[in-house]
C-alpha positions as CSV (number, residue, x, y, z in Angstrom):
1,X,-21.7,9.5,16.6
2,X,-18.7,7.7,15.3
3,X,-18.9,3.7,16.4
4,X,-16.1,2.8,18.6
5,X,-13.7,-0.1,18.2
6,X,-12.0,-2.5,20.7
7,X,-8.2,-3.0,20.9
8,X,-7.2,-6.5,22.2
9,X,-3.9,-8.6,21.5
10,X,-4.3,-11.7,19.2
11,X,-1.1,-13.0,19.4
12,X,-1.8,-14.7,23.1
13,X,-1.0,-17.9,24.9
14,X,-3.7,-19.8,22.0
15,X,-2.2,-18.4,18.9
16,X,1.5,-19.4,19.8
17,X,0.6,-22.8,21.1
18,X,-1.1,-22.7,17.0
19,X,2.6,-21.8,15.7
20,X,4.0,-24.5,18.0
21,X,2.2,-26.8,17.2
22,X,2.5,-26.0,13.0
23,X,6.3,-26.4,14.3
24,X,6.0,-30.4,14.9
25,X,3.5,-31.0,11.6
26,X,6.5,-29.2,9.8
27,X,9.3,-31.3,11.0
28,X,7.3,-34.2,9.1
29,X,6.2,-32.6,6.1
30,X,9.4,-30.1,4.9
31,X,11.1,-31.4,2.0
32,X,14.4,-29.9,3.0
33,X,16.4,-28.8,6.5
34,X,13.8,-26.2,7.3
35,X,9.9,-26.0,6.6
36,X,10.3,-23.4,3.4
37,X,7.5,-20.7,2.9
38,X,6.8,-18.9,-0.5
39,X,4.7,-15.5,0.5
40,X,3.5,-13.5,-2.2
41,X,2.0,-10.2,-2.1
42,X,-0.4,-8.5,-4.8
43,X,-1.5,-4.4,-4.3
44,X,-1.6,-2.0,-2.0
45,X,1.1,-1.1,0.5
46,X,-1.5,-2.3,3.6
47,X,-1.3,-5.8,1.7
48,X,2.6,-5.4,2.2
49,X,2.4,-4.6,5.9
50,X,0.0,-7.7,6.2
51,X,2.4,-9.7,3.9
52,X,5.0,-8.8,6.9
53,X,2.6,-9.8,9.6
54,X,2.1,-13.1,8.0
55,X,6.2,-14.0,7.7
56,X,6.2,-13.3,11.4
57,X,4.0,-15.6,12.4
58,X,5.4,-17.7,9.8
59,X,9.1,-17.3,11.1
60,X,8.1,-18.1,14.5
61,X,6.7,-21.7,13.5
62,X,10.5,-22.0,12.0
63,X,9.6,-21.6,8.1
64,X,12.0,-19.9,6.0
65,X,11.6,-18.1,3.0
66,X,12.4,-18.4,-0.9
67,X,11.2,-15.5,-3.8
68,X,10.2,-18.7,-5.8
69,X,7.7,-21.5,-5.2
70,X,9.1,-24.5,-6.8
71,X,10.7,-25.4,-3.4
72,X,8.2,-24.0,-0.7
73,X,6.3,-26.5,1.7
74,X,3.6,-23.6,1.8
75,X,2.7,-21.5,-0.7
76,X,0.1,-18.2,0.1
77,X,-1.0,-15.5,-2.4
78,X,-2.0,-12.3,-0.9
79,X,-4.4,-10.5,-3.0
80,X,-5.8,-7.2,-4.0
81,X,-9.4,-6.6,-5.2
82,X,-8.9,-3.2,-6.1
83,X,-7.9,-3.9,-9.7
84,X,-9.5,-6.7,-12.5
85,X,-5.8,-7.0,-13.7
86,X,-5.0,-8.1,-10.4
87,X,-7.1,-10.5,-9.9
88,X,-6.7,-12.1,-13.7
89,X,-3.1,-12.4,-12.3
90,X,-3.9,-14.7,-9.4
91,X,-6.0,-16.8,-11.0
92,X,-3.2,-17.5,-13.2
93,X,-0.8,-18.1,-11.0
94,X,-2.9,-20.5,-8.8
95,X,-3.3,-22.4,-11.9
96,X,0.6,-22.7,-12.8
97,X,0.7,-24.4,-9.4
98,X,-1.2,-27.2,-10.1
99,X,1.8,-28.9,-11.0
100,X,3.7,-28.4,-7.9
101,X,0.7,-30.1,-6.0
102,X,1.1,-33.0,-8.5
103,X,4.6,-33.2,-7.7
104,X,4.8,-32.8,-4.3
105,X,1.2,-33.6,-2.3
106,X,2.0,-32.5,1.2
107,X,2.7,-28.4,-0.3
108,X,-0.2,-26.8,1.0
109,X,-1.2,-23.5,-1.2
110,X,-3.3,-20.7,0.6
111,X,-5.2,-17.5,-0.4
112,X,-5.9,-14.7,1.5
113,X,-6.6,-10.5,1.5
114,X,-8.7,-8.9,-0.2
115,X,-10.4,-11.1,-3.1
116,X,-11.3,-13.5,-0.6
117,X,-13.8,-11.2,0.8
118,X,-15.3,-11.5,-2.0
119,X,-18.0,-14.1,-1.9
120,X,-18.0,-14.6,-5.4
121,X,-14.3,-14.7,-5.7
122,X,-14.1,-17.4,-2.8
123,X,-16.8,-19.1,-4.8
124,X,-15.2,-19.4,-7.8
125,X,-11.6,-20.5,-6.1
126,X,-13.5,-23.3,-3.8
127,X,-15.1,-24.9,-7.0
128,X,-11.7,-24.1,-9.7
129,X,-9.0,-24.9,-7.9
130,X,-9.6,-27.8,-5.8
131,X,-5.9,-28.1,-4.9
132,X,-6.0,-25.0,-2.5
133,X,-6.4,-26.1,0.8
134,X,-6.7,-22.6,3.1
135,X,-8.7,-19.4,1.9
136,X,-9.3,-16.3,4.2
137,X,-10.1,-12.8,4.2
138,X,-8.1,-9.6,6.0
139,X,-10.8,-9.6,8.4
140,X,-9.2,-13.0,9.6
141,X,-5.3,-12.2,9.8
142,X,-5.2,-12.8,13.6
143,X,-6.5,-15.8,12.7
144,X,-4.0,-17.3,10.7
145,X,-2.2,-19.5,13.1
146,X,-5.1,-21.3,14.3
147,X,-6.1,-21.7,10.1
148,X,-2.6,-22.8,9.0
149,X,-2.9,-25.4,12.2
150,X,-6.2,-26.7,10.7
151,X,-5.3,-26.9,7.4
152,X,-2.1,-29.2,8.0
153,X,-3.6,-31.4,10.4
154,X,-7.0,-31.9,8.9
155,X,-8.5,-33.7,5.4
156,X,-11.0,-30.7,4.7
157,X,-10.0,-27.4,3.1
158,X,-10.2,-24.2,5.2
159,X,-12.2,-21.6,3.7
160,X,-13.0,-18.3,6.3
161,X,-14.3,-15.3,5.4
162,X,-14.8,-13.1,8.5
163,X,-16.7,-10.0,8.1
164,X,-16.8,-8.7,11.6
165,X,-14.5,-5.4,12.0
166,X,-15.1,-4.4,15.8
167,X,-12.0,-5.1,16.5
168,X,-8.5,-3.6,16.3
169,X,-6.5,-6.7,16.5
170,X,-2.6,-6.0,17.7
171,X,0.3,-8.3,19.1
172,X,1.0,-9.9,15.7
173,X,4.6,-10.5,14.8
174,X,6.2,-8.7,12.4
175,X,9.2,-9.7,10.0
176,X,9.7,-6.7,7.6
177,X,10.8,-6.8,4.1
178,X,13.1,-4.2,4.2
179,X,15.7,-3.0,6.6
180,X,16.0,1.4,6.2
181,X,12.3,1.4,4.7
182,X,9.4,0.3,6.4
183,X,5.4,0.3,6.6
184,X,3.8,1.5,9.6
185,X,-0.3,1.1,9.5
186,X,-1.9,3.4,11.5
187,X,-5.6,2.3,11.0
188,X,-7.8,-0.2,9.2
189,X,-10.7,0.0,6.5
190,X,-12.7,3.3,5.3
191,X,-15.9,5.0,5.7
192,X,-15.9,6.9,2.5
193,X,-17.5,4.4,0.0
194,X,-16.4,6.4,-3.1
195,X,-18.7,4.7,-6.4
196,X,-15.8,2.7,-8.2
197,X,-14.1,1.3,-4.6
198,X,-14.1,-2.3,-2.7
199,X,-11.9,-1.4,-0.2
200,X,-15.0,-0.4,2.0
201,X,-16.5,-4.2,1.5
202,X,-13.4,-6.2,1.6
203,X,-11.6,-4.4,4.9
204,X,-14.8,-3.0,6.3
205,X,-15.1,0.2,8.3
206,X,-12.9,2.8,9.4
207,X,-10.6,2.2,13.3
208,X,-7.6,3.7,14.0
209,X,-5.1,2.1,16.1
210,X,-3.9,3.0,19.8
211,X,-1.8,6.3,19.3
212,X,1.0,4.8,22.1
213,X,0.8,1.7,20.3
214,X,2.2,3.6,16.9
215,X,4.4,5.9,18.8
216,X,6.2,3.3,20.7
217,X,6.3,0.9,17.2
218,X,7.8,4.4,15.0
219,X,10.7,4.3,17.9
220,X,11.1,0.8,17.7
221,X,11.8,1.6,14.0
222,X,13.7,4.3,14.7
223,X,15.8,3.2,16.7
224,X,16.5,-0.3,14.8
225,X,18.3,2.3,12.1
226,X,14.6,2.6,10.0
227,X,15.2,5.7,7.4
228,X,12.2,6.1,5.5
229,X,9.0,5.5,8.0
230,X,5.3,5.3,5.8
231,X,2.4,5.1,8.2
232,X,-0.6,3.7,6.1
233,X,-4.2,3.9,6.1
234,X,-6.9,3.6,3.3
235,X,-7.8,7.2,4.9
236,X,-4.9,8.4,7.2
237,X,-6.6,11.9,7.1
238,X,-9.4,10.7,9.1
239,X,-7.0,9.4,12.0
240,X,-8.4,9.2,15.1
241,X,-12.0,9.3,14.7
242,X,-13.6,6.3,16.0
243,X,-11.2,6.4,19.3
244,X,-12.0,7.2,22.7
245,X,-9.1,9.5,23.0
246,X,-9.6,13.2,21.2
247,X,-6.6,13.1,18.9
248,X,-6.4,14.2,15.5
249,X,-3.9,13.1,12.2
250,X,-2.2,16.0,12.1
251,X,-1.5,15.6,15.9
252,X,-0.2,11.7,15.6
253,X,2.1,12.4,12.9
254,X,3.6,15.6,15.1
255,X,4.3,13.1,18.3
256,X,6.0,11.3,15.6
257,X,8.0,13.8,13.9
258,X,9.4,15.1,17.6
259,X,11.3,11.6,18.2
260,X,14.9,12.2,17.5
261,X,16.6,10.4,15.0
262,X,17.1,10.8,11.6
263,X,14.4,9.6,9.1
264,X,12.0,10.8,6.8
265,X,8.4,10.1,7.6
266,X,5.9,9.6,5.0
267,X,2.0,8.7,4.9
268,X,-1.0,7.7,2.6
269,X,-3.4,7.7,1.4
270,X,-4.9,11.1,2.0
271,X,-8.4,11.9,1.0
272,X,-8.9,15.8,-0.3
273,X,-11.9,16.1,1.9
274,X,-10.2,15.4,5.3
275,X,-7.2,17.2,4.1
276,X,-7.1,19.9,6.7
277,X,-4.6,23.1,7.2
278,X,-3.4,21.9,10.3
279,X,-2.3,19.0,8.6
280,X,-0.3,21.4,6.1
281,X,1.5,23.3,8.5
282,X,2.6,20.1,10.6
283,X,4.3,19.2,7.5
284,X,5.5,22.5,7.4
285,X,7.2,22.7,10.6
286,X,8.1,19.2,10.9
287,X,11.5,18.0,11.2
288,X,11.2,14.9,9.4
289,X,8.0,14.8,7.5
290,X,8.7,14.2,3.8
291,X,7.7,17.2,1.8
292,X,5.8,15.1,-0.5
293,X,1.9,15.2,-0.6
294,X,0.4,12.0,-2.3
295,X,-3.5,13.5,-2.4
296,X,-5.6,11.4,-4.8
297,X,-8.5,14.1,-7.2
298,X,-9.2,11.2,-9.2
299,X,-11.3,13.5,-11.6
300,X,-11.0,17.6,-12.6
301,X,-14.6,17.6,-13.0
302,X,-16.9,18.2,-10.1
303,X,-19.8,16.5,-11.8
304,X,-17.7,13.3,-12.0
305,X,-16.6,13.8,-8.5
306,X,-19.9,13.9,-7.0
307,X,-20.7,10.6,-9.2
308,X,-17.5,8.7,-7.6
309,X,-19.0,10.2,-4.2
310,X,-15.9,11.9,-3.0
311,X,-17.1,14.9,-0.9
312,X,-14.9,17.6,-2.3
313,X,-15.2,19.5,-6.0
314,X,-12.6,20.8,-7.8
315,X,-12.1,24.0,-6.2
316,X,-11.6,22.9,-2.6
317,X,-9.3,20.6,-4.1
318,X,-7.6,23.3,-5.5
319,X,-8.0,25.0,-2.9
320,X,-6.1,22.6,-1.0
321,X,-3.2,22.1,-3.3
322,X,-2.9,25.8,-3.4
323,X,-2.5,26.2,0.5
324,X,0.0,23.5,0.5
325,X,2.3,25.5,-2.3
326,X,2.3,28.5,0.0
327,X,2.9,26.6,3.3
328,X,6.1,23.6,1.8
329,X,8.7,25.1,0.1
330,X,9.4,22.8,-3.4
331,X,5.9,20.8,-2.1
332,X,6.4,17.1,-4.4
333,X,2.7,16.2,-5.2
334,X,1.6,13.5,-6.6
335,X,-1.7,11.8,-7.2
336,X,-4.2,9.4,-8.5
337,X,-6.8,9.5,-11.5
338,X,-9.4,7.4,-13.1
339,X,-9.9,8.1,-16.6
340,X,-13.3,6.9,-18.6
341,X,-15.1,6.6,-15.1
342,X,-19.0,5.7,-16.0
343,X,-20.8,8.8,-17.8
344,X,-17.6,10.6,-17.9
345,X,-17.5,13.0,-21.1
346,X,-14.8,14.0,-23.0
347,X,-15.3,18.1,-21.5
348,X,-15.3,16.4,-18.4
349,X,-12.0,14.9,-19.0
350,X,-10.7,18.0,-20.2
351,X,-11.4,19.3,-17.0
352,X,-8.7,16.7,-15.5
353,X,-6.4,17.8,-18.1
354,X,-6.9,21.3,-17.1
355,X,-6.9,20.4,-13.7
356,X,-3.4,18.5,-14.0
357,X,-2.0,21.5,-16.0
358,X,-2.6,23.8,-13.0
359,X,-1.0,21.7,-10.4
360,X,2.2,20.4,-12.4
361,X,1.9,17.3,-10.5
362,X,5.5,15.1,-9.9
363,X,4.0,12.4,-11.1
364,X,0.4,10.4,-11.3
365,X,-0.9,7.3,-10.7
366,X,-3.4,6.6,-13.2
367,X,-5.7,4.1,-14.1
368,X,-8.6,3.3,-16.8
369,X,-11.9,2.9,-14.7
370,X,-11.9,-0.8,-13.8
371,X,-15.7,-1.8,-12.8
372,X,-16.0,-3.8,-9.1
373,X,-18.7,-6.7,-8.4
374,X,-20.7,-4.7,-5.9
375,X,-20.1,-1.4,-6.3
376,X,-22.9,1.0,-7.3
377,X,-20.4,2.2,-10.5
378,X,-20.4,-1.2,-11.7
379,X,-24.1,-0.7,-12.3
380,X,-23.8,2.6,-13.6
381,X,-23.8,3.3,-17.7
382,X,-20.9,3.4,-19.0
383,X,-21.6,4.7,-23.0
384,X,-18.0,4.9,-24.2
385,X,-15.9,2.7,-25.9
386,X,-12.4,1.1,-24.1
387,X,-10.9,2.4,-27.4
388,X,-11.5,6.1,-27.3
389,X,-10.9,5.7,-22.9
390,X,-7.6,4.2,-24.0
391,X,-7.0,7.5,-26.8
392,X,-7.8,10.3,-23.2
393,X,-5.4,8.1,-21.0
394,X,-2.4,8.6,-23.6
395,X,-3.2,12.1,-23.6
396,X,-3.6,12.5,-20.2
397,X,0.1,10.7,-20.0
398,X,1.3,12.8,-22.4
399,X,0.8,15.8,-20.6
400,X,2.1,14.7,-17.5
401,X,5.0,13.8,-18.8
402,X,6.1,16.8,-20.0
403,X,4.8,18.7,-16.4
404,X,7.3,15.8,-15.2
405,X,10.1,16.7,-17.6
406,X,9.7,20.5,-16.6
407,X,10.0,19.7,-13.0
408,X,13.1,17.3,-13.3
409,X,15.5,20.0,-15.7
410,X,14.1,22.4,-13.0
411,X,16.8,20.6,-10.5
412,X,19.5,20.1,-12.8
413,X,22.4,22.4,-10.4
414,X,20.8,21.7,-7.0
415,X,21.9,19.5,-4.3
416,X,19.5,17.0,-3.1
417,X,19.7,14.7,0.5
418,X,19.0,11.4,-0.9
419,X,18.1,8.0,0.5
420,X,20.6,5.4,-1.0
421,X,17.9,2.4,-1.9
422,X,19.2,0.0,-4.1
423,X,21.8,-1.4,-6.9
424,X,20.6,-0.8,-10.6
425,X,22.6,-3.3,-11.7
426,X,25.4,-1.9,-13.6
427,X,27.9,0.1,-13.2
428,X,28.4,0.8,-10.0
429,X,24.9,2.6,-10.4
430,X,22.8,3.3,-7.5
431,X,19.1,4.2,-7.5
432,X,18.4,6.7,-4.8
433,X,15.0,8.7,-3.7
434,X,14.5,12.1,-2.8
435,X,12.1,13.4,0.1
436,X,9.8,14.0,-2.8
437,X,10.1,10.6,-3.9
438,X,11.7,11.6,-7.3
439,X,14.3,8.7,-8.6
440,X,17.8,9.5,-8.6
441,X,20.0,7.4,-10.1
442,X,24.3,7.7,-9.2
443,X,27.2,6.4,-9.2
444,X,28.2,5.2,-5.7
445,X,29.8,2.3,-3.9
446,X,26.9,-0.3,-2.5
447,X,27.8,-0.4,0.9
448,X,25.9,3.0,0.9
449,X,22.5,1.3,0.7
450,X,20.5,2.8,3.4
451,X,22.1,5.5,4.3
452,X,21.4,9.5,3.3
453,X,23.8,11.2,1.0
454,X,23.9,14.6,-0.9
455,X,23.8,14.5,-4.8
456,X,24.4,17.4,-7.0
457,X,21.8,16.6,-10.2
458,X,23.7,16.9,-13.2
459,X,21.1,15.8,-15.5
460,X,17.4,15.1,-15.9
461,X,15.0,12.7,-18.0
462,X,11.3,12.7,-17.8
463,X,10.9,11.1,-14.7
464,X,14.8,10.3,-13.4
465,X,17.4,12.5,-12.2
466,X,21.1,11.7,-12.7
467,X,23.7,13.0,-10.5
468,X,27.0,12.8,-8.9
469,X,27.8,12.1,-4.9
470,X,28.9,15.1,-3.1
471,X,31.7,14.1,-1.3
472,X,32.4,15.4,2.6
């Protein structure tokens, strides 16, 4: 039997009395007319969503916010353990702010996410960087008011790693990055443990979130003029399982797509084993579900797939994959891979490549396997050489981007409804993004940002379409 999870608000009476009172210490300590914050987020797009939740609670003690840190009062990484280059980065960031604490003693720099779960990560920062005076895990996000209190108003450091995942913590503010694009989690940590993965260590075990409690936040969104809706989850696929309530992913994301408005309304990360046919022909039907698929293989080889423990083989993948052509019209699918994964061959990479050739993905995500303290790949053999891994990824991106330029000269003459996202830089150039989440880049006045238009593509590179605005 699935274990079940507790919902209760965090953000009560205790928490805001913690933001009041990191109000007054701020009013001492800020260098200029406001407390300034300097939030930066490594990883995944749940890191992003916590990112938000953090500059909510930050906004509401009265801190404002600059994209550099030579001016901030507080200073916080948020960090990914999913990648080695990631964490190489913040280390060597932390250390470039040594100075700033020289200069100016009352900055306080924090850590949190995902490599401070990491005992030995936590470790190392505690004894390196002497200089950073608040450390905590995801586990401990609702926490944060009540850490950034103690921090200020103590001498000690504040180092918490909470491990404890019984709870589905809700209430916490939310100040989003973006104003037509947002992040919606759905759910929290994953059951799967896959070989190579942390996530399962560093955010703990799969719950899923109150279905009213997303359905009344994706009309919130809605209805404050959101266009392009993600809901998030290390597993969205498995929606649903460890609540009370019988109610299924396939079934959320329907609910969803029956509010009126109009939006596109996109998900991930799937897993290819929970990946059901229901879920296919909800997208099918829907209104407002993107038709883009983002459904991770990882491997072609079902040898190397039962290594990586991921509970599928290569032809229920396919199998998969093949249901969804049938069911979406012009179905965008995308995807993530490991290459050079421990005791991978090269026929067993060949199998990816084969794999990849079959599916003519949009585009791919893909990584050279990245061993994690504590996983069981780490301790795995692991026989060949970075330099021949390094020879199969350039082939693998070779052949994917010639499955990508195929695809994009295929809509050269069609007309494509377009999200307007952002200025190039140049030109009068806008860079827009189709339901399949292909770039488009046109020529457009900027006061279009965030809104839909129609584009006929005129023109197509590897992995960017060109076009021109269709006028009413």
């Amino acid at each position: 039997m699935a274990k079940k999870y507790s919902t209760v608000n965090d953000f009560n009476e205790t928490q805001s009395e913690y933001l009041n009172l990191v109000y007054e210490i701020m009013q001492k300590r800020k260098r200029g007319e406001k407390p300034i914050a300097y939030v930066h987020t490594y990883g995944c797009q749940q890191n992003v969503a916590d990112g938000e939740n953090i500059k909510g609670m930050l906004s509401k003690a009265g801190f404002d916010f600059e994209d550099k840190p030579d001016n901030a009062d507080f200073i916080l990484f948020n960090t990914c353990a999913v990648r080695e280059h990631a964490e190489d980065r913040v280390f060597g960031n932390v250390g470039a702010l040594k100075n700033i604490k020289r200069k100016y003693p009352n900055t306080l720099i924090a850590l949190c996410g995902c490599m401070m779960e990491q005992k030995h990560i936590a470790d190392r920062m505690y004894k390196s960087f002497p200089y950073v005076g608040l450390v905590f895990g995801t586990h401990a996000l609702h926490m944060f008011p009540e850490l950034l209190y103690k921090a200020l108003s103590g001498d000690k450091r504040v180092y918490l790693r909470d491990n404890d995942d019984s709870m589905v913590h809700e209430g916490l503010p939310v100040q989003r990055d973006g104003s037509f694009k947002g992040w919606l989690p759905i759910m929290y940590g994953c059951n799967n443990f896959c070989t190579y993965c942390i996530v399962p260590y560093v955010r703990g075990r799969e719950r899923s979130r109150n279905k009213d409690i997303i359905i009344s936040e994706a009309k919130e969104m809605i209805n404050n003029g959101y266009k392009d809706i993600t809901l998030l989850g290390q597993n969205v696929n498995s929606y649903g399982k460890t609540l009370d309530e019988k109610v299924s992913f396939s079934e959320l994301i329907s609910e969803i797509d029956s509010i009126d408005g109009d939006y596109w309304l996109r998900f991930m990360t799937s897993h290819p084993k929970d990946c059901t046919k229901e879920l296919i022909d909800a997208i099918a039907s829907s209104k407002h579900i993107s038709a883009h698929l983002h459904l991770p293989f990882q491997s072609g080889s079902s040898r190397i797939l039962k290594l990586m423990n991921r509970h599928y083989d290569r032809e229920k993948y396919l199998d998969i994959v093949n249901y969804a052509k049938s069911k979406i019209p012009d179905v965008s699918l995308t995807s993530d891979v490991i290459v050079g994964f421990p005791g991978e061959t090269y026929e067993d990479f060949k199998e990816t490549i084969s794999l990849i050739k079959e599916v003519e993905f949009t585009s791919l995500f893909t990584f050279i396997y990245s061993p994690r303290v504590g996983t069981p790949a780490a301790e795995m053999d692991d026989p060949i050489s970075d330099e021949e891994k390094s020879k199969w990824f350039k082939e693998l991106l070779d052949v994917q981007e010639e499955i990508a330029s195929k695809r994009c000269k295929s809509m050269v003459g069609t007309i494509q409804k377009v999200l307007v996202e952002s200025e190039k830089g140049k030109d009068d150039i806008i860079n827009c993004r189709t339901s399949g989440n292909i770039l488009v880049e046109t020529k457009a006045p900027k006061e279009l940002i965030g809104t839909f238009q129609n584009v006929k593509i005129t023109k197509a590179g590897n992995w960017i379409l060109k076009g021109d605005l269709v006028k009413e």
